[in-house]
C-alpha positions, 0 to 999 in steps of 0.5 A: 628664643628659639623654635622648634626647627632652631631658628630663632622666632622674631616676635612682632613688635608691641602695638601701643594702645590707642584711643579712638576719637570717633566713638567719643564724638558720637557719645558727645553728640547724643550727650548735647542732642539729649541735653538740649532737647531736655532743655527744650521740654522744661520751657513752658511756651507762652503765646498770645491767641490770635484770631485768624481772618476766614477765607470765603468764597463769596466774600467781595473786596471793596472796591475802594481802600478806605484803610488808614496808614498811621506811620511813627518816626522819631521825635514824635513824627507821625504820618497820617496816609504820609501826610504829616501830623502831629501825635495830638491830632491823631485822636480826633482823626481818628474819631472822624474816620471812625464816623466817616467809614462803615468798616475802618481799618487802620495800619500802624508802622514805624520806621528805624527811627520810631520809639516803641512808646510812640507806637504804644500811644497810637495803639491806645489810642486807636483802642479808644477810638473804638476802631476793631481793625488793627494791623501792625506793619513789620516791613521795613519802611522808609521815613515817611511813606 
C-alpha cells in the first residue's frame, strides 16, 4: 500500500472484539433484585394479633411481685419459683394461686432441655385455670433457675 507521497501506510492492528463483564453483573443484579422482590410479594404473611399492654402515667408498680415462675426441663422436670415440682402438681397450684392473688401472673420458661409438649400442657393448663396473664420466656435459662 501506498500513499500519496510514496510511503507505504502501516495500518494499525486489528482490536479483538471484547465482552464487557460489568454490564452483565449489573443486569444479573437487577435480574435477582427483581426476582426476589416478586417472590416476596406473592407471600401471604400470616400473624397472630397480639394485645400490646398501655403505658400510663398514673398507673403504680406494686410493690410486691406476686408473679409465678413456672420453668420446664427435660424428663417432665418443672420448677415452681425454682422449687421442684412435679407436672401433676402444677394444676392445683395454680388453682390455689388463682385464689390467693387478686392479679395473677405467671411466666413460663423452658430451658435447652424442655420439650415443647411439656410447655404446651402447662399452657393449657394455666388457660384452664383461668388465669389471663401469660408470659412466655425467650431468654436463655439454666436448668432450674
Amino acid at each position: 500500500m501506498s500513499s500519496i507521497f510514496g510511503s507505504p501506510i502501516q495500518l494499525a492492528p486489528a482490536k479483538k472484539a471484547r465482552i464487557e463483564i460489568i454490564p452483565l453483573i449489573d443486569v444479573i443484579f437487577f435480574l435477582l433484585a427483581t426476582f426476589v422482590l416478586f417472590t416476596l410479594s406473592l407471600n401471604k404473611i400470616q400473624s397472630v394479633p397480639v394485645n400490646l399492654p398501655q403505658a400510663s402515667a398514673s398507673a403504680s408498680r406494686p410493690d410486691e411481685d406476686t408473679s409465678v415462675v413456672i420453668q420446664l426441663s427435660d424428663g417432665d422436670a418443672a420448677f415452681w419459683n425454682r422449687e421442684p415440682v412435679s407436672l401433676a402438681e402444677i394444676p392445683y397450684r395454680l388453682s390455689t394461686y388463682k385464689a390467693t392473688v387478686a392479679n395473677p401472673r405467671v411466666l413460663v420458661s423452658g430451658d435447652d432441655r424442655a420439650r415443647y409438649g411439656a410447655v404446651i400442657r402447662v399452657l393449657d393448663e394455666v388457660r384452664l385455670a383461668g388465669i389471663q396473664t401469660v408470659t412466655i420466656e425467650t431468654a436463655y435459662r439454666a436448668s432450674g433457675r
